[in-house]
C-alpha positions as CSV (number, residue, x, y, z in Angstrom):
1,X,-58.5,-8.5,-141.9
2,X,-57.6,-11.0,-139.3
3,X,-58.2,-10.0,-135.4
4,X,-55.5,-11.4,-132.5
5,X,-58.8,-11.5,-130.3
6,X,-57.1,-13.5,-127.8
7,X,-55.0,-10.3,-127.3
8,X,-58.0,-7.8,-127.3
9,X,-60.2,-10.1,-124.9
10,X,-57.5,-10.0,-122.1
11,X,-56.2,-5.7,-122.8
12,X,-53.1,-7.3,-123.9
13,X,-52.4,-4.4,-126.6
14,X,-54.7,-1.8,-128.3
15,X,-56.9,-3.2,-130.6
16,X,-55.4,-0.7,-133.5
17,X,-51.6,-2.6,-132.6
18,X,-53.5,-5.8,-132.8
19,X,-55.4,-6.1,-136.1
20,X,-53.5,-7.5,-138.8
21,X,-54.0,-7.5,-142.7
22,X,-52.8,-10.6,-144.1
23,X,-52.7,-11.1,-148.0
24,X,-52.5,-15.2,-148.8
25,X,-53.2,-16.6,-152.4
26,X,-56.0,-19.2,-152.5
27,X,-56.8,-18.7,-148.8
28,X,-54.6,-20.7,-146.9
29,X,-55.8,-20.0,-143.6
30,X,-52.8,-22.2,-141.8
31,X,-50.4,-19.4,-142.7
32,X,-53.0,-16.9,-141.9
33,X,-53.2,-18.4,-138.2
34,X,-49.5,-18.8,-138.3
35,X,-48.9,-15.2,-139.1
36,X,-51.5,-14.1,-136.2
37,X,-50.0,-16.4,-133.5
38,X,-45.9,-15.3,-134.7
39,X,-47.3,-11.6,-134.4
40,X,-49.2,-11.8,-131.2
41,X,-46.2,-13.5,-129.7
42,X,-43.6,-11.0,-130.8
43,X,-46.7,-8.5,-129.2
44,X,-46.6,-10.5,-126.2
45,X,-42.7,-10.6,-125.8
46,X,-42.7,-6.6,-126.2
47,X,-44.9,-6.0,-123.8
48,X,-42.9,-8.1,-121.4
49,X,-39.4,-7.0,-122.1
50,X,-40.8,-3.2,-121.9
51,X,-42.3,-4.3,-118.6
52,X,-38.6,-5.8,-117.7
53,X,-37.2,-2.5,-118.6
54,X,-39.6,-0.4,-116.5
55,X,-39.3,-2.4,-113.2
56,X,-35.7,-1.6,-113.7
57,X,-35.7,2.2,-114.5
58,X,-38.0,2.6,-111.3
59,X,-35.9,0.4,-109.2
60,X,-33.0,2.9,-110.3
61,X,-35.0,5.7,-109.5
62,X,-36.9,4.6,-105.9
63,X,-33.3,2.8,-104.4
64,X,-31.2,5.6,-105.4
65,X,-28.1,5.9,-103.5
66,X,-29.0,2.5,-101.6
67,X,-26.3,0.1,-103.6
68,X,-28.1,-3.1,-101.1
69,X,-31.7,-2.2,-102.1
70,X,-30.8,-1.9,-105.9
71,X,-28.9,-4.8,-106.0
72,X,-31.9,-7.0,-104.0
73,X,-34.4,-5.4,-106.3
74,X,-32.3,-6.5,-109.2
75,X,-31.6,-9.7,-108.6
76,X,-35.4,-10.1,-107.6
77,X,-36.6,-8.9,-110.8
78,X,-34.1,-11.0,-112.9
79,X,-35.1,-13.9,-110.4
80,X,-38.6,-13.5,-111.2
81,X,-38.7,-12.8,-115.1
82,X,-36.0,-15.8,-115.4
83,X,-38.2,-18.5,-113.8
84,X,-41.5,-17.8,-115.6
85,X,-39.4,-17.3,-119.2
86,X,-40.6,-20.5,-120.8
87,X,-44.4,-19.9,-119.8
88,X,-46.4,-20.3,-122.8
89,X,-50.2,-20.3,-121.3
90,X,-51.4,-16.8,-122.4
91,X,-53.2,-16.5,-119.4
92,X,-50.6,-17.5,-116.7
93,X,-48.5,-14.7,-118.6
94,X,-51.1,-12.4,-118.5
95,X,-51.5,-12.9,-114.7
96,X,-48.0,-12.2,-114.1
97,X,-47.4,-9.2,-116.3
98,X,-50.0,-7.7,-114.3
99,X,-48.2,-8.7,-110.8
100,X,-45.1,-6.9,-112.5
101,X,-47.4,-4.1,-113.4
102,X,-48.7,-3.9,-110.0
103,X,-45.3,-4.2,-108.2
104,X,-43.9,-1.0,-110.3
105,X,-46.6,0.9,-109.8
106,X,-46.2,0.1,-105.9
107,X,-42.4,0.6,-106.1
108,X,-43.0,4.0,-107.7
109,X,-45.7,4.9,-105.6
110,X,-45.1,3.5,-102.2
111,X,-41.6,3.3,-101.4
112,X,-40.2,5.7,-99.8
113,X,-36.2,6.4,-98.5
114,X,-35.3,7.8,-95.7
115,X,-32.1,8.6,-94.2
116,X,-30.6,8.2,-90.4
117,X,-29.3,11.6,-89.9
118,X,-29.0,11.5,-86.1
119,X,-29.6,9.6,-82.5
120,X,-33.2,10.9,-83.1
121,X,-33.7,12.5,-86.9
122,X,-34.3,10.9,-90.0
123,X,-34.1,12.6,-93.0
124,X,-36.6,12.0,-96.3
C-alpha cells in the first residue's frame, strides 16, 4: 500500500481517501510514484473546485436579493481562483484553500443584510 503522506501531513483529505493500493509487476516504483502524484493531484483539484462551488452557493445565499453584492462577490471569487490556477507548490495551495475556507466560513457566518426601510428603520 502506498501512502500520499504529503496529503495527510498538511489535512489535505482523510487518510482513508488518501491511501492507495497500487499493483505493479517487478516493482517499478516510477509508476508507483506516478500513480500517487496523478491521484493526489486529482485529490487536490477536488478539494478545490468543491471549495469553488461552496464560496458560490454561500455567496448565493448571504447576498440574496442584492444583484451588486452577488455580482462583486462573483467576480471576486472567479478573480481570485483564476489568478492562483497554475500554482503548483502544494503548500502555497494549501495556504490559499484555507483563506477560501476561512472567507466562506466568514461570509456565512458574519455577513449580515439589512434593509433601509425608512428615514430612521432598517430592517434585517
Amino acid at each position: 500500500m502506498v501512502m500520499c503522506t504529503a496529503l495527510k501531513k498538511t489535512g489535505y483529505v482523510p487518510p482513508r481517501i488518501c491511501s492507495l493500493k497500487i499493483f505493479s509487476h517487478g516493482g517499478n516504483t516510477a509508476i508507483e510514484d506516478s500513480l500517487v502524484l496523478v491521484s493526489c493531484e486529482l485529490l487536490r483539484t477536488r478539494k478545490v473546485l468543491k471549495l469553488f462551488k461552496l464560496l458560490h452557493r454561500t455567496r448565493q445565499e448571504v447576498f440574496k436579493n442584492d444583484t451588486r453584492a452577488l455580482e462583486a462577490a462573483r467576480q471576486k471569487i472567479n478573480e481570485e481562483f483564476k489568478n492562483n490556477q497554475n500554482e503548483t507548490s502544494a503548500e502555497k495551495i494549501n495556504e490559499l484553500l484555507k483563506i477560501a475556507s476561512d472567507v466562506e466560513v466568514i461570509l456565512r457566518t458574519s455577513v449580515i443584510q439589512a434593509v433601509h426601510t425608512d428615514s430612521d428603520k432598517i430592517r434585517w
